[in-house]
N, C-alpha and C positions, 0 to 999 in steps of 0.2 A: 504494500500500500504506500502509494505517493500523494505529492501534490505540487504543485508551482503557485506558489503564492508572491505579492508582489506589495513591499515594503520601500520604502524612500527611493521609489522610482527606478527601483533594482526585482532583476525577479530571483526568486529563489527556489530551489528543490527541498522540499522537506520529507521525512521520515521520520516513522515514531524512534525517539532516544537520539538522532541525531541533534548534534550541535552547527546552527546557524547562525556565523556573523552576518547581522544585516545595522545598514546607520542607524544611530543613536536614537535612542526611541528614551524618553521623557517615563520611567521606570526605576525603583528601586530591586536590588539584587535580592529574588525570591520573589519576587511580582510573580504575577498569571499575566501574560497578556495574549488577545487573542488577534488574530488574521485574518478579516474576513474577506479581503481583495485576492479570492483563489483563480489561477486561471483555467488550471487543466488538474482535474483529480482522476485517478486509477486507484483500485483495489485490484490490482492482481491482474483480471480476467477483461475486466470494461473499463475504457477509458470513456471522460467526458470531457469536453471541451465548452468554456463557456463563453458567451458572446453576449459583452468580453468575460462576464464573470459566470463562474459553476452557482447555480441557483445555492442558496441556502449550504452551501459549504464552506466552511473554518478551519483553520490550523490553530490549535491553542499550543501554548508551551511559557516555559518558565526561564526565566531572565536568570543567569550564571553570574552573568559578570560586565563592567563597561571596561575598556582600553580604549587606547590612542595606536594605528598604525603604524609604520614606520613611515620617516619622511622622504619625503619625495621635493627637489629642488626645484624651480621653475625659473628657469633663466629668458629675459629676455634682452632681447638685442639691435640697435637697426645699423645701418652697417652706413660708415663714413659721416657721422653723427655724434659720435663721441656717448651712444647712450647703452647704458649697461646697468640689469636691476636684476639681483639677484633673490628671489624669495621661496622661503621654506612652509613647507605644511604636511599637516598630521590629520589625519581622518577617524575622526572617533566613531566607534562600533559600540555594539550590546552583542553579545553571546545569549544565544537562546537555546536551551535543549529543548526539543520538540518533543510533547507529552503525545498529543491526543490530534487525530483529524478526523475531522467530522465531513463527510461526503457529500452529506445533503440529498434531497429529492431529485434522482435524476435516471430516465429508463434506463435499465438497465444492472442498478445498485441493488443490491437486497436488499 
């Protein structure tokens, strides 16, 4: 059983007991939070595809942990200009282990 669910404009594969970094989501460490922007759910045998979303299907799961990425340089430059700007950034994530997916009403599902 999967699902592709879609969080800070990112989409993601989940699985029961996997761990999802997805962007910072407004959650303290031990929260419940749930997903209900699913795109495509399968159990196994039938896939759904939703347009755009699987009716009545959620990923729940529980928040681990937040970090910061590693950084990433962003250099800019124009040439015979004299202009040179060098800048640094970190992307902050949440760690989610995925508890529970809920399929929803859709032919084919038991």
């Amino acid at each position: 059983m999967y699902a592709v669910f879609r969080s800070g404009g990112k989409q993601f594969r989940a699985e029961p007991g996997r761990i999802v970094r997805v962007p910072s989501l407004d959650a303290e460490a031990g929260d419940t939070v749930t997903f209900d922007d699913v795109l495509l759910a399968s159990d196994g045998d039938a896939v759904a595809v939703g347009k755009p979303q699987v009716e009545g299907a959620e990923v729940k799961g529980e928040v681990v942990s937040h970090g910061r990425d590693k950084k990433i340089i962003v250099f800019k430059r124009k040439r015979r200009k004299g202009y040179r700007k060098k800048q640094g950034h970190r992307q902050g994530f949440t760690e989610v282990r995925i508890g529970e997916i809920n399929l929803g009403r859709f032919p084919g599902f038991g």
